[in-house]
C-alpha positions in Angstrom: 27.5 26.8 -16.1 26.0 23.0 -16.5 24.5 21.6 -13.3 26.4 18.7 -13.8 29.8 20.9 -13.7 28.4 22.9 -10.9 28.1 20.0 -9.1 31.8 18.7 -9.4 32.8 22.4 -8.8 31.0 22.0 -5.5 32.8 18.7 -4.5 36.2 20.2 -5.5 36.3 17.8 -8.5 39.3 18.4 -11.1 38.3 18.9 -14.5 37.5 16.1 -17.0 39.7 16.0 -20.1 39.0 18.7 -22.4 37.1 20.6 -19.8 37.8 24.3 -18.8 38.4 24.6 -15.5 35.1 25.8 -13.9 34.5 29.6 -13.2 33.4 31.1 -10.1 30.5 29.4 -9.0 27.2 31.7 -9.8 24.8 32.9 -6.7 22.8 29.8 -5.3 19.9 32.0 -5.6 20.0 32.7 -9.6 21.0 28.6 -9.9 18.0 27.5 -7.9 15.4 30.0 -10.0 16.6 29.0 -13.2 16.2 25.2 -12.0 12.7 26.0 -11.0 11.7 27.5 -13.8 13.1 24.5 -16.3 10.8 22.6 -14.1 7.6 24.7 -14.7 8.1 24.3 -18.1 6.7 22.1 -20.7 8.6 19.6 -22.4 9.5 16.1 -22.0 9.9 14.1 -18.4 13.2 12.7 -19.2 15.1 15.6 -18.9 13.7 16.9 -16.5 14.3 13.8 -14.6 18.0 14.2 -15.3 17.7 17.8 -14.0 16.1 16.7 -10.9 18.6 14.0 -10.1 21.5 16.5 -11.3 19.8 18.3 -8.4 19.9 16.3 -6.0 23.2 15.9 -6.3 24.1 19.7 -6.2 22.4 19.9 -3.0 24.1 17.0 -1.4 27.3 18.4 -2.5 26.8 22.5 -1.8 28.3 23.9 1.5 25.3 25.6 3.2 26.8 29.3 3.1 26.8 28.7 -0.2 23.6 27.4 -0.4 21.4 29.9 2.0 23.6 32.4 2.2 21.6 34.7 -0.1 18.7 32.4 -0.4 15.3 34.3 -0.3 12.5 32.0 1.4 10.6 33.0 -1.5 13.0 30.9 -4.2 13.2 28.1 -2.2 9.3 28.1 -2.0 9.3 28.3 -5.4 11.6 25.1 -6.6 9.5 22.8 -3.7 6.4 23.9 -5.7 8.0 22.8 -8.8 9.4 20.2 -7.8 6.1 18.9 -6.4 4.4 20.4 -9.4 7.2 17.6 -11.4 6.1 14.6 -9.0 2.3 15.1 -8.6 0.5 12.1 -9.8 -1.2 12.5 -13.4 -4.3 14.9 -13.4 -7.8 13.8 -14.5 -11.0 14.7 -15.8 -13.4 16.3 -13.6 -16.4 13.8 -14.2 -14.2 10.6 -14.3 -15.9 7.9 -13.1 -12.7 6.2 -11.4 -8.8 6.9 -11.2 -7.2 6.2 -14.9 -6.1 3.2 -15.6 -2.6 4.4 -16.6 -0.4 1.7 -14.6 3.0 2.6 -16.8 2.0 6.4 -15.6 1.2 5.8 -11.8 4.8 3.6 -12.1 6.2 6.8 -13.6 4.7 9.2 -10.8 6.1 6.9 -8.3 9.6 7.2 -9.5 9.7 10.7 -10.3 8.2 11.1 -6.5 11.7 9.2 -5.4 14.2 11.4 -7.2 11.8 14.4 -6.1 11.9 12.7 -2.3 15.7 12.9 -2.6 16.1 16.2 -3.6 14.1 17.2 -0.5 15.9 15.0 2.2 19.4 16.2 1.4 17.6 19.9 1.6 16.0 18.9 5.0 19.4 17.6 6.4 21.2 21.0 4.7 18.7 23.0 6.8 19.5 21.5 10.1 23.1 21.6 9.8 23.1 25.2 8.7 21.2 26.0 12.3 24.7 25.2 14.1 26.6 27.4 11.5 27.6 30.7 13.1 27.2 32.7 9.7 23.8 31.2 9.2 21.7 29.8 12.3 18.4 30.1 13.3 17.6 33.6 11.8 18.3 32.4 8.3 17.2 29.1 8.2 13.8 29.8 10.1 12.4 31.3 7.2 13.2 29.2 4.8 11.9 26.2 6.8 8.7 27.9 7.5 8.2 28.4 3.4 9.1 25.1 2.1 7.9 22.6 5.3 4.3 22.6 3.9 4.5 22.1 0.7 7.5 19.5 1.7 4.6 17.9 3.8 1.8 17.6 1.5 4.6 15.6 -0.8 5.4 13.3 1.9 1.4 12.6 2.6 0.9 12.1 -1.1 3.3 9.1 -0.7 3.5 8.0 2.4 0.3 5.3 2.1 -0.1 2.7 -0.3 -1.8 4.5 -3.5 -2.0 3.5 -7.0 0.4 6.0 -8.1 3.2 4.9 -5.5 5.5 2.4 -4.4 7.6 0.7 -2.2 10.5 2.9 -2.6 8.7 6.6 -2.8 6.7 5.1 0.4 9.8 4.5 2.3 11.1 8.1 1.0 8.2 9.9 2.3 8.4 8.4 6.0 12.0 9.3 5.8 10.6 13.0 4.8 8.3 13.0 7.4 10.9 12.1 10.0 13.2 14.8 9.4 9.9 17.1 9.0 9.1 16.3 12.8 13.1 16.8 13.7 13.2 19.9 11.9 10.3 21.2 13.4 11.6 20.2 17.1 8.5 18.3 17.0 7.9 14.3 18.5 5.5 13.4 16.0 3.0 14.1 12.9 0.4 15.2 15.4 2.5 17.6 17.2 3.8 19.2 13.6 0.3 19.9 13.0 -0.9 21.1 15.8 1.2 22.4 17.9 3.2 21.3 21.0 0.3 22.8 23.0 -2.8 24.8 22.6 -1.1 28.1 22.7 1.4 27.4 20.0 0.3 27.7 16.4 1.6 24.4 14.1 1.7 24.3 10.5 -1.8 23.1 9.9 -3.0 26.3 8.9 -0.2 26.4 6.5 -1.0 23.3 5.0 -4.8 23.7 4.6 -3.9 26.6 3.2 -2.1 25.0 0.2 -4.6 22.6 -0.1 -7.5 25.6 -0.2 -7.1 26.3 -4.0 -7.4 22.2 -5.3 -10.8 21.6 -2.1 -13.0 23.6 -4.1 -15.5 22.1 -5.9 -14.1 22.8 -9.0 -10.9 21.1 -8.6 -10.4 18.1 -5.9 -11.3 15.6 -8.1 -8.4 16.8 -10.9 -5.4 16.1 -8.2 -6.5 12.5 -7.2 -4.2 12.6 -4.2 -5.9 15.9 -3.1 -9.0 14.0 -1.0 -5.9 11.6 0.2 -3.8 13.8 1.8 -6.6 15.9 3.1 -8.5 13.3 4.7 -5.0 11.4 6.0 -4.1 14.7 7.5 -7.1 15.4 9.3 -7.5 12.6 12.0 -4.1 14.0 13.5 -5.4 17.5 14.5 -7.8 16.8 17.3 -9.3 18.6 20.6 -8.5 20.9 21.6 -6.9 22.1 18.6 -9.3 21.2 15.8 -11.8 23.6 16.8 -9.9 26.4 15.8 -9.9 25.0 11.9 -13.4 24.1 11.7 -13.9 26.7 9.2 -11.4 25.2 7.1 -12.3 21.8 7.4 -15.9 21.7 7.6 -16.7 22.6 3.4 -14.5 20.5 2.1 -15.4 17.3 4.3 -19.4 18.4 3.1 -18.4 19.0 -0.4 -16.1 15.1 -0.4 -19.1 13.4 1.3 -21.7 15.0 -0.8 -20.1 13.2 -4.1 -21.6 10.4 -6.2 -19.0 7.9 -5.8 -19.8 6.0 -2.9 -15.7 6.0 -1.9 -16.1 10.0 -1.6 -18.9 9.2 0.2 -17.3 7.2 3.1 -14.5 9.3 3.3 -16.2 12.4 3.5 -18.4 11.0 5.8 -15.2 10.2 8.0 -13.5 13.4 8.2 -17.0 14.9 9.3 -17.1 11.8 12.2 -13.5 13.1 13.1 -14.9 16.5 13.6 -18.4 16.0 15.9 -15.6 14.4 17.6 -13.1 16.8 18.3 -15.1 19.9 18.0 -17.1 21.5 21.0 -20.3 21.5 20.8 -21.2 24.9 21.0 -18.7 25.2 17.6 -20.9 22.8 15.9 -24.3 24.6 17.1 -23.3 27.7 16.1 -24.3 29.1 12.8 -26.4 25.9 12.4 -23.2 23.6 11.5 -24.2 20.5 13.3 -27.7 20.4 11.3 -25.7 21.4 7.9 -23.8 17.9 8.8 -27.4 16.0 10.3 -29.0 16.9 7.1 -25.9 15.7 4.5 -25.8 12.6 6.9 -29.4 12.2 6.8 -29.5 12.3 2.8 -27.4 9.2 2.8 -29.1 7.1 5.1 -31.1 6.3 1.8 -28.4 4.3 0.2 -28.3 1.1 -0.6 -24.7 0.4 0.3 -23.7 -0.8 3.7 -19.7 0.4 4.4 -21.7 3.8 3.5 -24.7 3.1 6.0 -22.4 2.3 8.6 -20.3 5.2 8.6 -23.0 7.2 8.8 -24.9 5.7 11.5 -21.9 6.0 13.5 -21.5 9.6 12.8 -25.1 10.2 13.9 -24.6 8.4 17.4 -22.3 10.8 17.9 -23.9 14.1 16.3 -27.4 13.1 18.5 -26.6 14.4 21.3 -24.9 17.6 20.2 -28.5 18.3 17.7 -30.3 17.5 21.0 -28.0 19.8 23.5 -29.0 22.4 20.8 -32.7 21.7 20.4 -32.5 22.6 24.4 -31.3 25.5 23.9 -34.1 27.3 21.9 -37.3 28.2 23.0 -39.9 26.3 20.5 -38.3 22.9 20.6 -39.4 20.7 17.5 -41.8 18.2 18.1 -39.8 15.4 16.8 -36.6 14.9 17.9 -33.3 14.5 15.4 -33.3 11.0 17.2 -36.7 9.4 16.4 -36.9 10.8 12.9 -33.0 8.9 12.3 -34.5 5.9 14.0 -38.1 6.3 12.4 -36.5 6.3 9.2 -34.1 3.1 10.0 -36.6 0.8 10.8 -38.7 1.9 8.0 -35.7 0.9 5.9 -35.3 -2.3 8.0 -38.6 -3.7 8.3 -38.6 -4.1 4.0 -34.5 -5.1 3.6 -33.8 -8.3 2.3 -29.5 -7.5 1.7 -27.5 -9.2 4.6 -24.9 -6.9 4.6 -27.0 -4.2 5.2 -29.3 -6.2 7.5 -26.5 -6.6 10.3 -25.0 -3.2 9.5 -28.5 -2.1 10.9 -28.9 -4.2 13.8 -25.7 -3.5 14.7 -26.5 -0.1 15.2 -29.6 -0.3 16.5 -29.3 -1.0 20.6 -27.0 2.3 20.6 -30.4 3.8 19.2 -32.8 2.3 22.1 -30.4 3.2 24.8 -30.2 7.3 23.7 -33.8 7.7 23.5 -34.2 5.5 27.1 -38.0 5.5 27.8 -38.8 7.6 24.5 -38.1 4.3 22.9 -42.1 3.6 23.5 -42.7 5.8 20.7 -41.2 3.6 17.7 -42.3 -0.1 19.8 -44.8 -0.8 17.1 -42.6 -0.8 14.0 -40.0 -1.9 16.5 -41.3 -5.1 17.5 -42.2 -6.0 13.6 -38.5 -5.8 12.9 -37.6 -7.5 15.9 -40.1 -10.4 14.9 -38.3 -10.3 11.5 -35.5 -10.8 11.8 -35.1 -13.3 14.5 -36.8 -15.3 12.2 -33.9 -15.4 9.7 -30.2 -17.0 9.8 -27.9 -14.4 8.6 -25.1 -16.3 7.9 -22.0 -18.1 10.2 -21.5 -15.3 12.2 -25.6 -14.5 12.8 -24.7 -10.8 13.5 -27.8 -9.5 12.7 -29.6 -11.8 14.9 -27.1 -11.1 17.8 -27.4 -7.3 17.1 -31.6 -8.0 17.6 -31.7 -9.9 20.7 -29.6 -6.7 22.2 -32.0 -4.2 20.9 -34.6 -6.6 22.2 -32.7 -6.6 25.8 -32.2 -2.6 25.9 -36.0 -2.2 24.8 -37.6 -4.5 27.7 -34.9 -2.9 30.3 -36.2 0.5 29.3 -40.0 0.4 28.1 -40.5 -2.6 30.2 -44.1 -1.1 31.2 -45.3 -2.1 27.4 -43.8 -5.2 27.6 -46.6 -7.6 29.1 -49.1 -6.8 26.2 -46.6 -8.0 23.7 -45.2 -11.0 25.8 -47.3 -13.7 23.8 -45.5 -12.6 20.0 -42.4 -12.1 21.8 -42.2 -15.5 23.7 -43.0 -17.3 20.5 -40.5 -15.5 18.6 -37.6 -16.5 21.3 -39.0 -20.1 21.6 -39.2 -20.5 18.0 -35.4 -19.1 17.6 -34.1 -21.0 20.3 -35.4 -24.3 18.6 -34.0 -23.2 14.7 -30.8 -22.9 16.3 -30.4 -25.7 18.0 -31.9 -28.2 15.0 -29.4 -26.0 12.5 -27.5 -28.6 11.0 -25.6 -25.2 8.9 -22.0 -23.8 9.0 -23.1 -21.8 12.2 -19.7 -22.5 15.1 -20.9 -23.8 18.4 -19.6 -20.7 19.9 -22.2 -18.8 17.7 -25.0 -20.5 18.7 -23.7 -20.3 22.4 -24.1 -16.9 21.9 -27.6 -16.7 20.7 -29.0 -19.0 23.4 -27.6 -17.0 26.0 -28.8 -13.7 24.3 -32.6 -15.5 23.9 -32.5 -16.7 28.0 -31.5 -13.3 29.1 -34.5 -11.8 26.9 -36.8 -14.4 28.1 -36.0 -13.3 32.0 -36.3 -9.5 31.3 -39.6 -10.2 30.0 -40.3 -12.8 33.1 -39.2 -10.0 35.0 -41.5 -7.2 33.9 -44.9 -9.6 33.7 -44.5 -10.7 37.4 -43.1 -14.4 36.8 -45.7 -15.3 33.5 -43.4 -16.4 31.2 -42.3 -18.9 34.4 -45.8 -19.9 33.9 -46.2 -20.1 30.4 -42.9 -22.3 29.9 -43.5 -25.4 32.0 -45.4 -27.3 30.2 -43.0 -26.0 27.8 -40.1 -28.0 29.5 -42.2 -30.8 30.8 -42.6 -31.7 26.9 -39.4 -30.8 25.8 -37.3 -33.5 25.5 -34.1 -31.3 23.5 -31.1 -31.3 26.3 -30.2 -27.7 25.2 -33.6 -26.0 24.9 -34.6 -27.8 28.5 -31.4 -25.6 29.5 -32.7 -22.8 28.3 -35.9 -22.7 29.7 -34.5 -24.3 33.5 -31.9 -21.1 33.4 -35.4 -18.9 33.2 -37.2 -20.7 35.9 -34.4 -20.8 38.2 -33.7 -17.1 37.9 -35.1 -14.9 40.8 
């Protein structure tokens, strides 16, 4: 029998003209594997678009005995495979440079993903009304949930962000799916599908990762371009307590994404591994040497040139620090550097000789979360410290002087904790403030008042940490300073430092 006749059969339709009436209507089973099949077969997209559609239809129209009654989980596994198999955006070369250019086939992804979408809603809402059927319930339809929700999921997050190969429609389809996933699943949200409702109780992550397993190898994730996508979208909801319990899934492929050439792989692989120092104990991370598996990938890209990459990394470190450090405890011949000072060693290395903005105030940026872990220990780097410091107050980094502003705090966090080596440098480091103070105030450039309010303030408070450690000299040194000065705002300055006590 057609689809198309199966269909009307199903709604009770008469007959069209010249039509036999229909015969008994065949197993759901046997209709649903043939259907499947046509779909894992070669041949052209428009019929198979009509199939899909014709499908759709069939579903909306089947009664559910009909339907599950003698559905195996297995052949309903099967046709969502397919079906995603029919939707999946267009496959690529292993070594391509970028996604293909192929608007007209993205645009054709995107609608296939719709008619695919439908086919799963009216499924979806098929399952939950069967659970309140006495001849079907729980005990049939559990099984066939469990079998198609994943692969049902991993459609939904293919579509459910904005992505070259979707659109406003399959976007809106996809949030519907993920909806009724969460319903289904007696779930409140995404998180809670994944995860779990609480520690105890097993979610479908494990399910899902496992579909994704065979395309995160390093052989295949960049051939499904909405692989890394749905991986990495999927990730940031599983977190502690529940995360730990995956590592071993999600720690490879995050390493093999970050470990790319393609600086976009980069940063994203470089996030999912941020997401995990975060949400995984750690004594997970220390053991079998994980966390300095992820210091040394981290480390490798602290020599790029690109500062969204630099950024994300740096981050990541903060956080990793103290978890390489908690582990460096814990064995008996501790290393005579610490992760710490060799990340910083190497930042102001890269610092001291950078000329890119962009980068520049990514680093300073970064940089007081740096002085304040190492505390005291910060007495080790002060030379190559206070060369950058000098450096880069000396130059205007734009309207929004981030770099500058990110300084004067690393400047402020190194006095408050290696105030002991401050005196001997107080005469470079007065000059350097004095001589800032004045370019800001005579800066005739696009700088906001609220800007330079900032830096003046940040320079003052520098100017009495550093009175503070020399006992009172740079009270000393600045009054003939402000006897001289006839500037309204620099004479502010320098009376805020000589009033303070």
């Amino acid at each position: 029998m057609e689809l198309s006749g199966l269909v009307r059969a199903l709604r009770l339709e008469e007959p069209r003209d010249g039509e036999q009436p229909p015969p008994a209507l065949p197993p759901a089973e046997q209709v649903l594997l043939q259907i499947g099949l046509r779909l894992s077969e070669g041949g052209g997209r428009a019929p198979k678009a009509a199939l899909v559609r014709d499908l759709a239809a069939l579903v909306e129209a089947a009664d559910c005995r009909w339907l599950f009654g003698g559905l195996s989980p297995a052949t309903a596994g099967e046709l969502v495979a397919a079906l995603n198999g029919y939707a999946a955006p267009p496959k690529q070369e292993q070594d391509a440079a970028d996604l293909p250019s192929k608007d007209s086939a993205y645009a054709a992804a995107a609608e296939r993903a719709v008619d695919v979408g439908s086919v799963f809603l009216h499924l979806l809402a098929k399952l939950e009304a069967a659970k309140t059927q006495e001849a079907l319930g729980v005990p049939v339809v559990g099984p066939i949930l469990g079998r198609v929700m994943g692969p049902i999921y991993i459609f939904a997050a293919t579509h459910v962000v904005e992505r070259p190969w979707t659109n406003a429609r399959s976007q809106g389809v996809a949030e519907d799916l993920l909806a009724l996933l969460v319903q289904a699943a007696g779930c409140g949200s995404v998180a809670e599908f994944l995860r779990g409702k609480n520690e105890e109780e097993e979610g479908r992550f494990a399910a899902v990762m496992g579909l994704l397993k065979q395309e995160l190898n390093k052989d295949t994730w960049k051939r499904n371009p909405a692989t890394k996508f749905v991986f990495s979208w999927t990730l940031p909801q599983v977190t502690r307590p529940w995360l730990s319990h995956y590592l071993e899934r999600v720690l490879p492929p995050s390493l093999l994404i970050s470990d790319d050439y393609r600086e976009e792989n980069k940063i994203l692989g470089v996030r999912c591994l941020h997401h995990i120092v975060l949400n995984v104990p750690a004594a997970d991370l220390c053991q079998f040497n994980r966390a300095q598996v992820v210091y040394h990938a981290l480390y490798n890209h602290l020599y790029s040139r690109e500062a969204p990459l630099i950024q994300a990394v740096l981050l990541c470190l903060l956080d990793l620090l103290p978890v390489l450090e908690r582990a460096q405890r814990q064995q008996k011949g501790a290393r005579p550097t610490a992760p710490c000072d060799e990340v910083l060693q190497l930042v102001l290395t890269h610092m001291e000789a950078e000329h890119r903005l962009a980068l520049r105030r990514v680093y300073a940026r970064a940089l007081p979360a740096f002085v304040r872990r190492l505390g005291i220990l910060i007495a080790r780097h002060l030379k190559r410290l206070e060369r950058v410091i000098l450096g880069y107050l000396e130059v205007c980094d734009g309207p929004e002087e981030e770099a500058r502003l990110g300084i004067l705090e690393t400047l402020q966090c190194t006095i408050e904790h290696a105030w002991p080596r401050m005196p001997c440098r107080l005469p470079v480091l007065l000059k350097a403030l004095l001589k800032m103070i004045w370019d800001v105030h005579t800066d005739q450039g696009s700088t906001p008042e609220p800007v330079k309010a900032a830096l003046l303030q940040g320079a003052t408070e520098c100017l009495i940490l550093l009175d503070r450690c020399s006992e009172g000299q740079v009270k000393v040194l600045l009054e003939g300073v402000y006897s001289s000065c006839e500037e309204s705002r620099v004479r502010e300055c320098i009376r805020k430092v000589q009033e303070n006590t």
